[in-house]
C-alpha positions in Angstrom: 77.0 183.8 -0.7 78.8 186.5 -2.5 78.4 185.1 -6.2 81.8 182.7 -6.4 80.8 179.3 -7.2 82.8 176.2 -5.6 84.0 176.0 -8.9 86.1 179.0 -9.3 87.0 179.1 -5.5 88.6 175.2 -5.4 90.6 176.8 -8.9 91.7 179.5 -7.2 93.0 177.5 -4.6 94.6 175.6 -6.7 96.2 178.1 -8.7 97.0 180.8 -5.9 97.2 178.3 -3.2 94.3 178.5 -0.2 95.8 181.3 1.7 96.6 183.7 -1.3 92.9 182.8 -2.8 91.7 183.6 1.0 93.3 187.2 0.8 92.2 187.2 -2.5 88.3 187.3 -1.8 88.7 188.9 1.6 90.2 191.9 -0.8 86.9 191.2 -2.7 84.6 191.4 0.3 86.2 194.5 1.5 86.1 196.6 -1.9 82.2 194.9 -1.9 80.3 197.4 -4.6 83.1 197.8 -6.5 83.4 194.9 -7.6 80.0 194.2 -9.8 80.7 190.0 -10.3 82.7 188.7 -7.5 82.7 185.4 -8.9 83.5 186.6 -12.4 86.7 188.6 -11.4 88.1 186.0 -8.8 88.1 184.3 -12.5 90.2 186.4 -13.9 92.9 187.2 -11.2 93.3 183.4 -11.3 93.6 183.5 -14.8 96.4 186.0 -14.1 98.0 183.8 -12.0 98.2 181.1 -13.8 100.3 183.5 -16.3 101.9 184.4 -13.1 101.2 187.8 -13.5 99.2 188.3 -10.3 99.9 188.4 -6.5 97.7 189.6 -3.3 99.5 191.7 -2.4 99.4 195.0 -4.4 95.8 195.0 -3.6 96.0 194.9 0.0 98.7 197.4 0.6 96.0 199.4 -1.9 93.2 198.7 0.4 95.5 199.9 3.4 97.0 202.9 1.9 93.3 203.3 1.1 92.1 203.1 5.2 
């Protein structure tokens, strides 16, 4: 609905595990125009975290301090 294919959600989900992938893209949906390919840069914070140089959480407290 929001241009992530099953593909790169289920690899996410695998990588991150389903409740950091789920903060993941509800950090997506809230940033919305920002964020140009949805799908393409879920992609690459998984990549990240596969390194593991990536966790939720910086970019929630962001979207906080950002509220």
């Amino acid at each position: 609905m929001i241009g992530i294919s099953a593909d790169a959600w289920h690899r996410a989900c695998a990588t991150m595990g389903p409740e950091q992938a789920a903060t993941t893209v509800a950090d997506i949906l809230q940033r919305g125009p920002d964020i140009q390919s949805p799908g393409g840069y879920l992609r690459a914070l998984t990549r990240r975290a596969e390194a593991p140089a990536f966790s939720p959480g910086p970019m929630v407290m962001a979207l906080l301090r950002a509220a």
